[in-house]
N, C-alpha and C positions, 0 to 999 in steps of 0.2 A: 135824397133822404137815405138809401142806398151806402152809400157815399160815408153818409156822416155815422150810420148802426156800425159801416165796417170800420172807420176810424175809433167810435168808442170801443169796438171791442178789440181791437188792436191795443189801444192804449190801455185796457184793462188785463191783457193777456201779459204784458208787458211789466206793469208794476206787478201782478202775481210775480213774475219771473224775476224781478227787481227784492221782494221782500221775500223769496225764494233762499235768496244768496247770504243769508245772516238768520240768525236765530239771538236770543235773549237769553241770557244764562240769567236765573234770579237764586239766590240766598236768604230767604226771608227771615230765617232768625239769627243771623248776622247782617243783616238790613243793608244788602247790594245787588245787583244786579249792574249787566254789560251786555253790549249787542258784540257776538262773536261771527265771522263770517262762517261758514257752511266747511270750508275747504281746510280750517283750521282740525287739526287732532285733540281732543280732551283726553291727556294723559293720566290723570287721577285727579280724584277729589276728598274731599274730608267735610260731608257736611256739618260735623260737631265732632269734636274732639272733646271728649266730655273731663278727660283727662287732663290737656294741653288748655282746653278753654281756647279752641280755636276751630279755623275751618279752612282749608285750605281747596283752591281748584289752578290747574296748571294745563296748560295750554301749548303744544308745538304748530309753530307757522311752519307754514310751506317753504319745505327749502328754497335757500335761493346761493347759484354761485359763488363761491370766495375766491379772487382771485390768488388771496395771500394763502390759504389753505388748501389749495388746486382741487376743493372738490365742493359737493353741492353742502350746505350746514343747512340743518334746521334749529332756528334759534327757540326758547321758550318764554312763555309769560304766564305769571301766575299773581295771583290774589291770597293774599293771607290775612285772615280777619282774627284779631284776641277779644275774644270780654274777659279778662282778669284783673283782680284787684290790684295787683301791682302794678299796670298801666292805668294810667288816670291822666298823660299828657302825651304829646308827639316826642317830646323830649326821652321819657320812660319808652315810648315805643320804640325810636332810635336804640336808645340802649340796649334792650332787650332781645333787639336784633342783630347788633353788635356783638355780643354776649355768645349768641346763637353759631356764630360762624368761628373756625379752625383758622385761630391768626396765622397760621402758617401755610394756610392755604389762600387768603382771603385776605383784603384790605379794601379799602373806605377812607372817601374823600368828601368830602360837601362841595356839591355842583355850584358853580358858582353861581347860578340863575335864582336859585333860591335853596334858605337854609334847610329845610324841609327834604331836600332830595341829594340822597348820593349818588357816585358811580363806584362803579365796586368794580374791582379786578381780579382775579383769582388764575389757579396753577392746581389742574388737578388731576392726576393722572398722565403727568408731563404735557396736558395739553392748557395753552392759555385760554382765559375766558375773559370779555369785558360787558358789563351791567350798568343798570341804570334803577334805584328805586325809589320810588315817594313814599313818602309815612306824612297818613293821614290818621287825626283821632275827633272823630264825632259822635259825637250820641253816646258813649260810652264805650267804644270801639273803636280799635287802633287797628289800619287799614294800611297793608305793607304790596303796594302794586309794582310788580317785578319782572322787569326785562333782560334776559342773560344771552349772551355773541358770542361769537369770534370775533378777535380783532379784526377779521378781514369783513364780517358782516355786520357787524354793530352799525355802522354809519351808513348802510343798508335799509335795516329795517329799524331802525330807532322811528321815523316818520309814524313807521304802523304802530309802533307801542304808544305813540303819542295821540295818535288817531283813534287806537282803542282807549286810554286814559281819559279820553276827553269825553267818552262816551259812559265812562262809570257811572251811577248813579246809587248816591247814599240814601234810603231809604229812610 
């Protein structure tokens, strides 16, 4: 009997330290929410931009070595939500995210996995960058979820941006 109190409290000491390592980032009047792990940095957020009609939160991972850039990068991911009139489709939100970027810094391609998702490449401050973003539009709200590399760390951590995408939830 012994035995089995120290086993349940083990395993209960256990999942505390399990759901310890991630917290739940929620948006409720942009209607989102995402489990982020603990070790992640929240670099700014915007929870209503009453101006933009948007909200923004951005996120740096843990660096992780490049070999191509000889040193540690920490890549970022961010969430951009609009409620405004002139988005009414994915289509419009594409655009308007298109619109948003410095063609001479930035370019965009439709991933071939699906139409719905770019990768983006960019040059900015003589340093190269490569990205990855989905445009989602539900409920009245156009969801732009954004993962930006280095070349040497994109195919890195693209797994985790995918792992966290998978974990959004549209409210």
């Amino acid at each position: 009997m012994k035995r089995l109190i120290f086993f349940i409290l083990l395993v209960r000491i256990g999942l505390l330290q399990v759901h310890g390592q991630s917290h739940e980032y929620v948006n409720n009047l942009y209607r989102f929410s995402v489990v982020i792990p603990d070790n992640w940095k929240l670099y700014g957020q915007v929870l209503n931009d009453t101006i933009r009609h948007r909200a923004i939160v951005d996120w740096g991972i843990p660096p992780i070595y490049s070999e191509i850039e000889k040193t540690e990068i920490e890549n970022s991911i961010s969430i951009t939500a609009y409620k405004k009139d002139s988005i009414r489709t994915v289509d419009q939100l594409i655009a308007t995210e298109y619109l948003r970027l410095d063609p001479t810094k930035y370019s965009m391609e439709t991933d071939s996995a699906t139409e719905n998702t770019r990768i983006i490449y960019a040059t900015l401050n003589g340093l190269n960058y490569k990205g990855k973003s989905y445009f989602v539009f539900k409920n009245g709200i156009g969801y732009v979820i954004n993962f930006m590399a280095t070349p040497g760390t994109f195919d890195k951590n693209l797994p985790v941006f995918e792992k966290l995408r998978t974990s959004i939830r549209l409210l």
